[in-house]
Structures are given as structure tokens and as C-alpha cells.
C-alpha positions in Angstrom: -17.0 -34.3 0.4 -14.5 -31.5 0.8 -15.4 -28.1 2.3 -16.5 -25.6 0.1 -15.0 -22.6 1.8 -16.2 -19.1 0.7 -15.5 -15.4 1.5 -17.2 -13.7 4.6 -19.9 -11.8 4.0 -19.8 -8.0 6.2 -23.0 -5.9 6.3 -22.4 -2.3 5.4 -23.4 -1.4 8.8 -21.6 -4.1 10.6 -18.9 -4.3 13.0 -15.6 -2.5 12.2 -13.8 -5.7 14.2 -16.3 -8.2 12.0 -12.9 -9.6 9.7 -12.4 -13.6 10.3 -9.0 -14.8 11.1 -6.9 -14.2 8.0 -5.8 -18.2 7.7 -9.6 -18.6 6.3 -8.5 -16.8 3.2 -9.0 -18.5 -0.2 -6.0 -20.1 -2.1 -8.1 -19.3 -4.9 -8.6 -16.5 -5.8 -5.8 -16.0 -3.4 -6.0 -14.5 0.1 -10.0 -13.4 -0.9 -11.0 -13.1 2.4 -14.3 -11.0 3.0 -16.9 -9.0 0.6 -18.9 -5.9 1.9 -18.7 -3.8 4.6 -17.7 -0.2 3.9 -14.2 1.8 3.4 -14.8 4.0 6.7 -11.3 5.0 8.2 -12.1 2.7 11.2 -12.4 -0.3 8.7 -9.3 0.3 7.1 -7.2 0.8 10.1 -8.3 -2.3 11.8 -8.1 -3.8 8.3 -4.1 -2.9 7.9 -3.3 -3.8 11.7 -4.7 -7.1 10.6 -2.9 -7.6 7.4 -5.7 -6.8 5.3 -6.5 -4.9 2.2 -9.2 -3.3 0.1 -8.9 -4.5 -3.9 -11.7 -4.3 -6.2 -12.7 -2.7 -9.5 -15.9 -0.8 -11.0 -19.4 -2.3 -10.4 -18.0 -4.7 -8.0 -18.4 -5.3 -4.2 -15.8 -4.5 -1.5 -13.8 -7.1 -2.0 -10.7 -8.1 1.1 -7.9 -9.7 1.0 -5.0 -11.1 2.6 -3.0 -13.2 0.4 -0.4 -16.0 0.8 2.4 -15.0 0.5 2.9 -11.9 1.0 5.3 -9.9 -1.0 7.5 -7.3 1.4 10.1 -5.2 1.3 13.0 -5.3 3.9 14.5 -1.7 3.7 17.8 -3.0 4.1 17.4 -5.3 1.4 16.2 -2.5 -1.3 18.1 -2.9 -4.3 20.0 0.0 -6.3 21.2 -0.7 -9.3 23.9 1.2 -10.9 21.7 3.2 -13.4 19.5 3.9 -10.0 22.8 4.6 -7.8 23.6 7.7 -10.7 20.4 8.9 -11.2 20.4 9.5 -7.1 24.1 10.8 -7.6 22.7 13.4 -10.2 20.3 14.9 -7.6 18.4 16.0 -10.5 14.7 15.0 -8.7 13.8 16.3 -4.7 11.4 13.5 -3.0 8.7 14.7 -0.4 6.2 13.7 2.0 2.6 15.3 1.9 2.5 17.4 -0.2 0.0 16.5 -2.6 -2.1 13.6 -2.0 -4.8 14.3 -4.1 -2.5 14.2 -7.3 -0.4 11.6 -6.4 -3.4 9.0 -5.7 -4.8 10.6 -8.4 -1.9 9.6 -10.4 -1.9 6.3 -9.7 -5.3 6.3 -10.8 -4.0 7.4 -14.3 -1.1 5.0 -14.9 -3.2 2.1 -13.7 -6.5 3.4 -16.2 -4.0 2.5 -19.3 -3.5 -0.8 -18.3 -7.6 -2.0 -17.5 -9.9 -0.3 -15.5 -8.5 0.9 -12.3 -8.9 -0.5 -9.2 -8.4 3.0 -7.4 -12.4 4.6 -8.2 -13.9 7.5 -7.2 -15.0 5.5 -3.9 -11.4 4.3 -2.8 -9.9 7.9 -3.7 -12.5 9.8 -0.8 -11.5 6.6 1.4 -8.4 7.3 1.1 -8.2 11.1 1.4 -10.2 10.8 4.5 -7.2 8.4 5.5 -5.1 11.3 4.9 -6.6 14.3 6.6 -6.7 11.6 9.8 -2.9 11.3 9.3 -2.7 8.1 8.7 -2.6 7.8 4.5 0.8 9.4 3.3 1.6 10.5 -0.2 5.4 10.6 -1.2 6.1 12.9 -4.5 9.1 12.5 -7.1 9.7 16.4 -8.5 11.8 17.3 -11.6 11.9 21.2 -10.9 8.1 22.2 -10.6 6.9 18.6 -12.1 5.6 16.0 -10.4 7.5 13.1 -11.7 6.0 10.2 -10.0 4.6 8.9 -6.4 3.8 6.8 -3.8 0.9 6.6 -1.9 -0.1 4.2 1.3 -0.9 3.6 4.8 1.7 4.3 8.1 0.9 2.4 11.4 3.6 2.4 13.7 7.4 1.4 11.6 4.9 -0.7 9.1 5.0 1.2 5.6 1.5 -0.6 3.7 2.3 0.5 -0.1 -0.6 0.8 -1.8 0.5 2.2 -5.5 3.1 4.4 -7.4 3.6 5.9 -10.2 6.1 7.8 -13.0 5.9 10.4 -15.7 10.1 10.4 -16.0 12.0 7.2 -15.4 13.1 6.2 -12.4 10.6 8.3 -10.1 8.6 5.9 -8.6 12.3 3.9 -8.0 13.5 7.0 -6.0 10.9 7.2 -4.2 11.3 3.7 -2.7 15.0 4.4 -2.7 14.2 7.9 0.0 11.8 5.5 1.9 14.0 2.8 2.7 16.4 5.5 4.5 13.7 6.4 6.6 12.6 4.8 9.8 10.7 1.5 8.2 11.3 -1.9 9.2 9.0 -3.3 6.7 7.2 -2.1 3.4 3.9 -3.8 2.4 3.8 -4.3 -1.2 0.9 -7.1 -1.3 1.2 -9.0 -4.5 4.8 -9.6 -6.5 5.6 -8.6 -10.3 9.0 -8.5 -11.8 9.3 -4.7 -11.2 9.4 -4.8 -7.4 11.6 -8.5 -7.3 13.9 -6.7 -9.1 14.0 -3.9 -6.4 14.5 -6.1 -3.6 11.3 -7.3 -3.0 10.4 -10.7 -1.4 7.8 -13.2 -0.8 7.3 -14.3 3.1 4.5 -17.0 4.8 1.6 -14.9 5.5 2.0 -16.6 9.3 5.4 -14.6 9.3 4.4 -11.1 7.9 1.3 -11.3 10.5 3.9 -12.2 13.4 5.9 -9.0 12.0 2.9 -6.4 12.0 2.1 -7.3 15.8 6.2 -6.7 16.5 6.4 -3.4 14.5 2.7 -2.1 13.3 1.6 -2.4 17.1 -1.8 -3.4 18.6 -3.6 0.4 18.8 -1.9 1.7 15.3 0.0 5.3 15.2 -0.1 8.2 13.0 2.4 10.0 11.6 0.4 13.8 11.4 0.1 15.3 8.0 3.6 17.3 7.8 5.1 18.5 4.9 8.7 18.2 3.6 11.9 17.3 2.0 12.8 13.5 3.1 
């Protein structure tokens, strides 16, 4: 009889370092790896530097994963498309860093609430935010004047960008966004899971094996902040 393989099961109170190996993952659901624990900044951190991730919804348990593949983005690789290239050209929107998390995860929150409950609760939002005032959790915000247009929001260790979500109020935000990211010093943008929107941006699916060997080459084994600055980028 075949093995029946199931999740690992973390105490709230247990070990930060308590993960198992990420190849033990499920193929189905894909990449479930481990349920419970708790979303303290310690967890997350060794979480990300392991190539794991936080995704669940209301009323359910903690749920990690690390799936297989992984979808990236290769800043090099982004994708503009002409539309995109004179939207830029008009300089009509100003991108920043920082300078308001709380409404750009928020946000997200929002755009994702029209589609099925939210994965980003109440719970994930104070993880998150504590993320933030530790310097780790970076928001990037899309402005039309005095408007917030759209956003990014996700996790910096070392040259590893781990997006978590975005979102847009005008078109093309959340795309110029991306677009001002992959200028900056990234060598590789986490997006987790594919859809169309981000394959058409550039996005690609690599062997988790790969994107693990790629995190201990850029994310770096004790993890870096970038501080909680504010500006134009």
C-alpha cells in the first residue's frame, strides 16, 4: 500500500525552526506543507528564507505551503507592453516605497473580498504590519495626484523580493508598480502561484529544487532588512 503522506502538524507554541524539508510538500493540494503554528515575525522570516508561505482563509487553520513549481519573476525578463511602455512615458502616476502599508495591504484585502473571502484577515494584516515596523514587510504605492491608485505589498530578505499581493483602483497601477520594481536592485521576485495576468508580465514557472537553490544564493542564510524608509523609487 502506498504512503499516505499528510501535512505537518506545528503547535502554536512550538519551534520557530519546526518546518520539514519542503520536498515533503503535497502534490495535492499542491506544495501544502504544514498546519498550525502561529504568524510571529520569527515564523515568517524563517518561513520565507525557506521558501515558505502563509495561505489560508476565515475559520481555517494556518495553513503552509511551498508549492511545485514555483512561479517567479526574473526582473530582467519583466514584460512591457506597448500600452504599459506609454502609460510609463506619460508619467502621469509617481510609485513609492513605505508610505502607507496599512492601506495598501488593506487594499489588497479589498480587491481580493470581491472575488471570495479574502485570504488576507484581520490575523494576517497585524502579522504583517508587525513584519513592517521590523523592516522587513514593504509596501510599494501607485499615486494619481493625491490617490492611491494601486499597490504592492510583500516580504524583502536580502536581493529576494517575496510578493505577497497587489492591487488597482486605475488601470495599469499594480503593472507600474512591478515595472519600478524590476529597476531596482532584485534578482528575483516571488510571486507563488501563476495566473494569466502575471504570465503575461513576464512571469515564469521554475522546479521548486531550483528556486530553493536561488534563495540560499540571493535571500542569504541570516535574512536582511531593508529599514522602513520612505520615498520616490
Amino acid at each position: 500500500m502506498p504512503e499516505v503522506l499528510i501535512p505537518r502538524l506545528i503547535a502554536p507554541n512550538g519551534s520557530v525552526k519546526s518546518f520539514p524539508p519542503v520536498g515533503q510538500a503535497l502534490e495535492e493540494p499542491d506544495g501544502l506543507l504544514a498546519v498550525g503554528g502561529d504568524l510571529s515575525p520569527e515564523r515568517l522570516i524563517q518561513a520565507y528564507r525557506q521558501g515558505i508561505f502563509p495561505w489560508f482563509g476565515k475559520e481555517q487553520p494556518i495553513l503552509w505551503w511551498s508549492p511545485d513549481p514555483r512561479t517567479i519573476i526574473f526582473p530582467r525578463k519583466f514584460h512591457r507592453s506597448r500600452s504599459l511602455e506609454r502609460t510609463l512615458r506619460r508619467g502621469h502616476f509617481k510609485v513609492t516605497r513605505n508610505v502607507d502599508f496599512g492601506a495598501v495591504i488593506r487594499g489588497c484585502a479589498a480587491m481580493r473580498g470581491l472575488e471570495t473571502d479574502t485570504w488576507i484577515t484581520t490575523e494576517m494584516v497585524v502579522a504583517y504590519e508587525k513584519l513592517h515596523q521590523l523592516g522587513y514587510a514593504h509596501s510599494f504605492e501607485c499615486w494619481a495626484g493625491d490617490e492611491l491608485a494601486g499597490g504592492l505589498y510583500g516580504v524583502i530578505i536580502g536581493r529576494v523580493l517575496f510578493g505577497e499581493s497587489m492591487f488597482s483602483r486605475q488601470p495599469d497601477a499594480s503593472k507600474i508598480v512591478l515595472a519600478h520594481l524590476c529597476q531596482q536592485d532584485f534578482q528575483l521576485i516571488d510571486c507563488q502561484v501563476s495566473n494569466p495576468h502575471l504570465q503575461r508580465l513576464g512571469a515564469e514557472q521554475i522546479p521548486r529544487s531550483r528556486f530553493i537553490a536561488l534563495l540560499q544564493q540571493w535571500a542569504g542564510s541570516a535574512g536582511t532588512s531593508m529599514g522602513q524608509d520612505q520615498h520616490v523609487i
